[in-house]
N, C-alpha and C positions, 0 to 999 in steps of 0.2 A: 636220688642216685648221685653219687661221684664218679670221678677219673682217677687214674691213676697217672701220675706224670714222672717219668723214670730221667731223671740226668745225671749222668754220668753212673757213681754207685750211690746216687742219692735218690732216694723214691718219696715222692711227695703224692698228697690225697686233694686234688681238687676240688672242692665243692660246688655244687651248682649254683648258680646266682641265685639269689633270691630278691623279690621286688622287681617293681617296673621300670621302665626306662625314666617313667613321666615321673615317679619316686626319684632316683638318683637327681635327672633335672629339680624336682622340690627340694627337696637337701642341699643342693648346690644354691638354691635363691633364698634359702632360709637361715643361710648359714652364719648370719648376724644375729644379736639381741634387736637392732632397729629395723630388722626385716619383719622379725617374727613377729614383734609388736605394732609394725603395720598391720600385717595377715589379721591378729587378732580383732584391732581394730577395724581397717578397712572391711574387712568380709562382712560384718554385722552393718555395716552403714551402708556397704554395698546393695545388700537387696533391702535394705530400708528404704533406701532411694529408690530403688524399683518397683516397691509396693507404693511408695509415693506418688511415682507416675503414675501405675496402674489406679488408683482411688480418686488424682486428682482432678486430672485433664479433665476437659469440659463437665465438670462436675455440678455446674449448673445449668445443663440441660439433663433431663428435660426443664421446661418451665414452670411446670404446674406440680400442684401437688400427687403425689404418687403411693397409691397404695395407702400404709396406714401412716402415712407423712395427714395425709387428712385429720387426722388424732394428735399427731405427737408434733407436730410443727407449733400446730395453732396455742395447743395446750402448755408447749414450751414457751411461747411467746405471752402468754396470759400469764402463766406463774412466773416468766422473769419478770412482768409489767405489779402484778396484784401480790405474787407470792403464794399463790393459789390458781387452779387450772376451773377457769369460766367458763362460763358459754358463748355461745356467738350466735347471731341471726341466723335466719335460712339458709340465706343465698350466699354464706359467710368463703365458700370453696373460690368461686367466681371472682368475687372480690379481690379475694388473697393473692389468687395466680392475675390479679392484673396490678396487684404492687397496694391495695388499700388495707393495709394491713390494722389499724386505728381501732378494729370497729367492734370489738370485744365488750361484753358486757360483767358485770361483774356479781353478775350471781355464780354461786357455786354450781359447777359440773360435777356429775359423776363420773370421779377419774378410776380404772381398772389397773392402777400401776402406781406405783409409791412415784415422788418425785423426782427424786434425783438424776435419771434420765432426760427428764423435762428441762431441768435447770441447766443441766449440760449445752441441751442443743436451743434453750435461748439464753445461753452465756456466747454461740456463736452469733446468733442474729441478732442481739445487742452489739455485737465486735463489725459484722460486716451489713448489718442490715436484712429488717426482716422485711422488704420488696426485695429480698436478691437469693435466689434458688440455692446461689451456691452458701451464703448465711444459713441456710435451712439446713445444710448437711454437714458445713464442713466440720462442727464437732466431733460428728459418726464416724468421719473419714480420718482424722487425729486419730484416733481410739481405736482405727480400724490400721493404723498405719504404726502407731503403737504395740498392737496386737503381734505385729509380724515381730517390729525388734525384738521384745519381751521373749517371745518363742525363742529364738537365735539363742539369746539370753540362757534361758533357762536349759535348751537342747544342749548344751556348751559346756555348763554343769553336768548335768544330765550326764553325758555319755562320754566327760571328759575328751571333747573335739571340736574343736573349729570348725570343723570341712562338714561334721555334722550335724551341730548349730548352725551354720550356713548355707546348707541341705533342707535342713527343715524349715529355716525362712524363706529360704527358694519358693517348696513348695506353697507354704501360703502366700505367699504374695501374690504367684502366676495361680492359684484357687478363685474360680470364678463366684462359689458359692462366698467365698469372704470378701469378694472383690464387691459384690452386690448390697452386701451388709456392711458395705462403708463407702456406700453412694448415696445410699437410700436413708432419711433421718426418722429411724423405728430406732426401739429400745434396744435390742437383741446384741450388737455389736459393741455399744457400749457393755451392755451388763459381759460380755465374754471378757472384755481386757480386765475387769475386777473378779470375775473369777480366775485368768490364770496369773494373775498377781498373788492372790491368794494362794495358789498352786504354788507358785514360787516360791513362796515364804515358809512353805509347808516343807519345799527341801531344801533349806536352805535349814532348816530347825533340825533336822535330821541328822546334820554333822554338828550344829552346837550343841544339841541334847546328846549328840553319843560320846566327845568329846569332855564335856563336862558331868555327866553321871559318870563315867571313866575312874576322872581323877577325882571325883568325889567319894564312890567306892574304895577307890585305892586306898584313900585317907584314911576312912575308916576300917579297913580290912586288920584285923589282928593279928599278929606276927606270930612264931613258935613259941617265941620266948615270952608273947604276955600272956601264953594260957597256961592254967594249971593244970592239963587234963595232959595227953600223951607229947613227948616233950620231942616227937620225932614227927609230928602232924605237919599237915603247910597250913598254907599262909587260909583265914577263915572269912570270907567274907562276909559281912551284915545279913543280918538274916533278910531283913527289907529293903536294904537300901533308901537312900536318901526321896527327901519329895524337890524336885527342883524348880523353883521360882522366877530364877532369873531366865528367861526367855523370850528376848527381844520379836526374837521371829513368828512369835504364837499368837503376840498381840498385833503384829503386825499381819498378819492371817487373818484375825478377830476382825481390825478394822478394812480390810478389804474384802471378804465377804458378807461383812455388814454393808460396806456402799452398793455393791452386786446385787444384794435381797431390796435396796432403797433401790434399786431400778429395776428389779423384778422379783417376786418371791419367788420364783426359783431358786435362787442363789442360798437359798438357807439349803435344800438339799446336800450344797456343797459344804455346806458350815455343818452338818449333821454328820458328812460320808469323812471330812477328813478330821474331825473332833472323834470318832471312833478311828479310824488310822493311828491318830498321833496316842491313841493309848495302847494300842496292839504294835507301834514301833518302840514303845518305852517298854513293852513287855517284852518284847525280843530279845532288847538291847540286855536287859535286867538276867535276863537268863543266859546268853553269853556269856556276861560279867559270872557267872557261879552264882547267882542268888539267890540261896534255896527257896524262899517265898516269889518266887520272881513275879508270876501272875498273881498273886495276893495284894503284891505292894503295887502292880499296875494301876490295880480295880481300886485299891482300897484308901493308897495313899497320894500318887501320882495323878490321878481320874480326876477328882474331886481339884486338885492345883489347875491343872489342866481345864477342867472343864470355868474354872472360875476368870481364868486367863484369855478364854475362846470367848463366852458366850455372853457374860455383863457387855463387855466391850464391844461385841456386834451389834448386840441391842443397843446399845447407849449412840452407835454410830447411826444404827437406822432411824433412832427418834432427834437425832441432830438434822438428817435432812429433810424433818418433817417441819424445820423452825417458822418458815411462812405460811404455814396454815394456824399454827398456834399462835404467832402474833397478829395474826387479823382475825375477821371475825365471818369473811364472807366465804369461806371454802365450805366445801359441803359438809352437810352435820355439824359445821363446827358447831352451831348455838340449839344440839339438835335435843337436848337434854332441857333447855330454857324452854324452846319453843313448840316441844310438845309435852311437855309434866313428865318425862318418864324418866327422870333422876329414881336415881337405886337408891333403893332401901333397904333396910334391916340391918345386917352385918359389913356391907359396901356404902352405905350411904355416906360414910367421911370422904371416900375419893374423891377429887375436885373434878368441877364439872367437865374442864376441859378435856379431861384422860379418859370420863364417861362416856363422852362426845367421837371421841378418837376411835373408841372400842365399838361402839357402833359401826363408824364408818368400814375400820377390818373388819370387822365380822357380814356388813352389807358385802364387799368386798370377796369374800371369802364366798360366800354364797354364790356368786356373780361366777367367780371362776370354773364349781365344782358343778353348778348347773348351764353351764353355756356349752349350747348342743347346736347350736343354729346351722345349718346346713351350709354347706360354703363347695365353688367348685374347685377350689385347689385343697380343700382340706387333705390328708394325709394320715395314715393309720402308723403309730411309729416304731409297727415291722418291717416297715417299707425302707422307715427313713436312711437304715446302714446301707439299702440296694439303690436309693437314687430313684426312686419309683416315680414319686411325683413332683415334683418341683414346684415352688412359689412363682407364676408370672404377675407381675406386680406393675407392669405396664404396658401397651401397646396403643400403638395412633397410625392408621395409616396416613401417610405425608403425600405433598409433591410430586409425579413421577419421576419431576428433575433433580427431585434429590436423590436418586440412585440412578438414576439413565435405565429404568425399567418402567411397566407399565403399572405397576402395583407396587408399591415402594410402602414398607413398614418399619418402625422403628418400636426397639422389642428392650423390655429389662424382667428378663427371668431369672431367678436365684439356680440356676443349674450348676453344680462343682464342674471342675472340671474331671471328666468320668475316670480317664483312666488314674488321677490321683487318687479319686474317692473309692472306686472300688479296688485300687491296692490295698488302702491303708485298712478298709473293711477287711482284705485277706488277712490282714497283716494281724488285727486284731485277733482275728479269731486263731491268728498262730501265736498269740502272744498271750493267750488263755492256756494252752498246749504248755506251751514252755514255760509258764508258771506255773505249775502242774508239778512241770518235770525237772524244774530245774532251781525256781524259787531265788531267782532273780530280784532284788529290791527294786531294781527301774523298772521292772515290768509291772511289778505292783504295783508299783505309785502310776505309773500311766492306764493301767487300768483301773487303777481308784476313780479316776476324773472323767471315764468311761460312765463308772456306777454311778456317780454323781453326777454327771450329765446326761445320760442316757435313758438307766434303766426306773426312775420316778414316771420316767412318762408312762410305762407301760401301763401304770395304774389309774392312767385317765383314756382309756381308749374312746368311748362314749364321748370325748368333749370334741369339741370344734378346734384343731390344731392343726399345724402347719410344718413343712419339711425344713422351712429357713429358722426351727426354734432351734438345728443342730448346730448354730455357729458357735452356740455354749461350749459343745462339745467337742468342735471340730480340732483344734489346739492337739487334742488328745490322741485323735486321729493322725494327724500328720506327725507327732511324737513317735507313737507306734511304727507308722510307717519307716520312719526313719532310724529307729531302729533297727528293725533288718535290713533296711539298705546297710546298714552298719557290717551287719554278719555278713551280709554279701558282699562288701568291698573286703573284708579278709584286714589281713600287714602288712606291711612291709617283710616281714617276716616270710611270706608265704613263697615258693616258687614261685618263678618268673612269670614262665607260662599260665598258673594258677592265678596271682596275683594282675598280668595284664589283662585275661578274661573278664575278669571281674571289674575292671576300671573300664573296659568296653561296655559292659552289659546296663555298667548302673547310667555310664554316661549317655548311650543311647537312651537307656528310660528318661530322663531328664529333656534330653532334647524333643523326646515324644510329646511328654507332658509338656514342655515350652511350645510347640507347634498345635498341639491341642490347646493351649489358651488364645493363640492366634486366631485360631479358627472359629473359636466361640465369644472372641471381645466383641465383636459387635452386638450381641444378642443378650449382653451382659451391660451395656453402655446405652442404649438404647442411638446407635449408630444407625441411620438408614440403608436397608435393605432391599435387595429384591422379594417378592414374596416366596420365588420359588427358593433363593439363596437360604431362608429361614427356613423352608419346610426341610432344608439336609441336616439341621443341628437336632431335627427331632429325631434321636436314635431309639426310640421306644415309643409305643403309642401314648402311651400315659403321660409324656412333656407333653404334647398339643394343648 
C-alpha cells in the first residue's frame, strides 16, 4: 500500500518503508569498506571461536578410553610408532588409561579402516603425548573445529551471504551430535572435513567450468559471415563443444575424496555421487550454451577428461596413505603372498608381490564389512537416522555423589544432535526435495547431492551392524539445507516492514531456542556430572535410554 501526501497543489505518493529497523541500523554500521570487511571476516572466526570452545574445554576428560577410542587411539599410536596398526596384550585398555602406553607389539592387526585417520590422531599424541586424553582427541577436535569454518565458508559461496554462512556455522558448532564427533578420537569427524572439502571444490568448479566452457564456445562459435549456407543465419555454435582440461578444482575434489576413502571407504561414495554431478553440470551448462550435441559431448567427450581428472588422482592419493605399510614388512598380509605360496598365477602372476599382498588385505577387508552383523545395543536402522531415533551413548560412569551434590551422580557422552536443529533441517530437506522439483534450483541440487552421497548408500546395508553417529558424513548437508530456508524465511530488505521484522523475530527466536537447547544438553554431551534424575529429562523418546 501507499499514501497520498497532498501539499500545497503538489500531490506526492508515499511509499511504505520497506525493511526493518534492525536493517536500517545494519546499513548505517556497514557503511564503510573497513566495516564490511570486518563482518566478512569477524562473522566466520566468530563462531569458529565458538565451536572451539564448545570441542575444547576439558577435552580430556573423560580419562579413559571411550567407545571405539579402544580401536583408533591405540591403532593411531602403533602406526605413528611402526607405520602399521599392531596388536597389543590383553590387559593393553588398563594400561593405556593409566599413562603405559609403550606396550605395543608388532605383529600386524587386523585394521577395518584404511589409515590415514590413524595417522591423524597419532600425529596429535606424538605433538601432545600419548599418556594424555587430551593427545588422544585433540586431532578429531582440529577437524571438528575445521569442519564448522569450512561450512561458514562454503554457506557464504553458497548462498552469496555472510549472515547465512554465519548461520550455518552457528548452527554446527552449538550441534551436539558434531560436538561429540570432535571430542571423541573415532574416524567419522575427520573423514566429514575431507568430504566437505571435496564438497567445496565441487562448487567452487562450477563457476570455473561455466566460466571457461563460456569463452571457449564463444571462441569457437561461427559468425554469419564465415558460413556459406544462408547469409541471414546467427551466430552457429560447435556442434560439441570443447573437452576442458584445465580444472584446478576437479583435482582438487580428486585429492580430497581420495584422503576421505583413506579414512574411511565411505568417502568413494562421494567420489562416485559428485564424479556423475560434475558430468550432468557440464551437460546443463553445454545446452545453455546452444550446443546441439550437448548431452553427446557430456558423455562422450567431457566424461572421459573428467573422469581421468577425478579418479587416477583419488586412487593415487589413497595408495600414498598406505606408504607405512608398504615400507615395512610387519602390517598385515603384507608378506601374505611369501608366507603362504598363494602368489597369482597365469595371466597376473607378473604383479609384484607387494600389490598381491595389499589386494588381499582389501578384499579381507571388504568381506569384514559386508558380513558384520554382530548385534550391538545402540545399533540403528538408517530409516531412523533423519528422525533421531537412536543415538550413539558412547560413555557413562557413575562418579562421587559430590560431584553433583545428588545421590546418584552420572557422567554421560551421548552422540544426540541437538533435536530441534536436526529435526528442522530433516523438514527442511524434505522441502528441499519439493522445491527441486519445482523450481530446479542449482544450490538445492548440489546440497542434495551430498544428502545422496552421504545418506542414501547406507540404505543398502540394512543387515550390517551400524550406528546413528555415521551421519556426521552427512550432517554438513543437513545444516546447509536448513539454512537455506532460514534464508527464504528471513525474506529482504526489500520486503515490507512489517513482513520483513516478522521474519527477523521468528528466525531470531529459532536460534535462541536452539542456543538454549544446547545448554541444556552440554552436559550429557561432555560427560559433565549429573544427577541421575537431571539425565533421565534429556531422554525425550524412549529409544535415547
Amino acid at each position: 500500500m501507499s499514501t497520498e501526501v497532498t501539499t500545497g497543489q503538489q500531490k506526492t505518493v508515499a511509499a511504505d518503508p520497506t525493511g526493518s529497523r534492525l536493517d536500517d541500523w545494519w546499513l548505517r554500521l556497514m557503511s564503510t569498506p573497513v566495516r564490511e570487511r570486518l563482518w566478512r571476516w569477524g562473522g566466520p572466526i566468530a563462531v569458529t571461536l565458538l565451536a572451539a570452545v564448545l570441542r575444547l574445554v576439558n577435552l580430556g576428560h573423560p580419562g579413559t578410553l571411550v567407545f571405539d577410542e579402544t580401536f583408533y587411539v591405540k591403532d593411531g599410536w602403533t602406526t605413528w610408532n611402526l607405520g602399521y596398526e599392531a596388536t597389543w596384550p590383553g590387559d593393553a585398555d588398563l594400561q593405556f588409561n593409566a599413562g603405559v602406553t609403550d606396550i605395543f607389539q608388532t605383529t600386524g592387526s587386523f585394521a577395518v579402516h584404511p589409515p590415514l585417520g590413524k595417522w591423524i590422531i597419532g600425529a596429535g599424541m606424538a605433538l601432545f603425548g600419548a599418556d594424555d586424553p587430551f593427545g588422544w582427541r585433540i586431532a578429531v577436535a582440529l577437524c571438528g573445529i575445521l569442519l564448522v569454518l569450512v561450512t561458514v565458508l562454503i554457506a557464504t559461496k553458497l548462498f552469496h551471504s555472510t549472515l547465512l554462512g554465519v548461520i550455518a556455522g552457528f548452527l554446527l558448532a552449538i550441534d551436539g551430535h558434531a560436538i561429540v564427533m570432535s571430542r571423541v578420537a573415532i574416524l567419522d569427524g575427520i573423514s566429514a572435513l575431507f568430504l566437505l572439502l571435496g564438497f567445496g571444490a565441487v562448487l567452487l568448479d562450477r563457476e570455473w567450468h561455466a566460466t571457461r566452457l563460456a569463452a571457449a564456445v564463444a571462441a569457437r562459435t561461427r559468425q554469419p559471415s564465415d558460413l556459406s549456407a544462408d547469409p541471414e543465419a546467427g551466430a552457429v555454435p560447435p556442434s560439441w563443444g570443447p573437452v576442458l582440461w584445465n580444472r584446478p578444482w576437479v583435482l582438487a575434489a580428486a585429492v580430497a575424496f581420495g584422503l576421505a576413502s583413506s579414512v574411511k571407504w565411505s568417502g568413494l561414495y562421494f567420489l562416485a555421487a559428485f564424479g556423475l554431478y560434475l558430468v550432468v553440470v557440464d551437460a546443463l551448462a553445454r545446452r545453455r550454451l546452444g550446443i546441439p550435441f550437448w548431452f553427446s559431448a557430456a558423455i562422450l567427450k567431457q566424461a572421459p577428461a573428467t573422469f581421468v581428472l577425478l579418479v587416477p588422482v583419488a586412487v593415487l592419493t589413497y595408495l600414498s596413505t598406505w606408504a607405512g605399510w608398504f615400507a615395512t614388512t610387519g602390517g598385515m598380509y603384507r608378506t601374505w603372498a611369501e608366507d603362504t605360496g598363494g602368489q597369482w598365477t597365469g595371466a597376473l602372476s607378473w604383479v609384484p608381490l607387494p600389490i598381491q599382498n595389499f589386494w588381499h588385505l582389501e578384499v579381507a577387508v571388504y568381506n569384514y564389512h559386508v558380513g558384520e552383523n554382530s548385534p550391538h545395543p545402540y545399533q540403528s536402522n538408517p530409516f531412523s537416522w533423519l528422525f533421531l531415533v537412536r543415538p550413539t551413548q558412547m560413555y557413562v560412569n557413575e562418579v562421587d555423589p559430590s560431584a553433583c551434590g545428588s545421590a546418584i551422580c552420572y557422567e554421560n557422552i551421548t552422540s544426540i544432535a541437538n533435536p530441534i536443529i536436526w529435526w528442522c533441517a530433516t523438514a527442511a530437506l524434505f522441502y528441499l526435495v519439493y522445491r527441486l522439483v519445482r523450481k530446479r534450483e542449482w544450490q538445492v541440487g548440489l546440497v542434495l547431492m551430498g544428502m545422496v552421497a552421504g545418506y542414501l548408500p547406507w540404505l543398502l546395508y540394512l543387515n550390517r551392524t551400524i550406528f546413528q553417529f555415521y551421519t556426521i558424513a552427512f550432517e554438513p548437508y543437513m545444516i546447509l539445507g536448513l539454512t537455506f530456508v532460514i534464508g527464504l524465511a528471513l525474506g529482504s530488505r526489500d520486503d515490507p516492514r512489517a513482513v520483513r521484522t516478522r521474519a527477523l523475530w521468528i528466525v531470531g527466536a529459532f536460534l535462541v531456542v536452539c542456543l538454549a537447547v544446547t545448554a541444556w544438553f552440554y552436559p550429557v554431551w561432555t560427560a559433565i556430572p549429573v544427577p541421575s534424575w537431571f539425565l533421565s529429562l534429556h531422554y525425550w523418546l524412549p529409544s535415547w535410554r
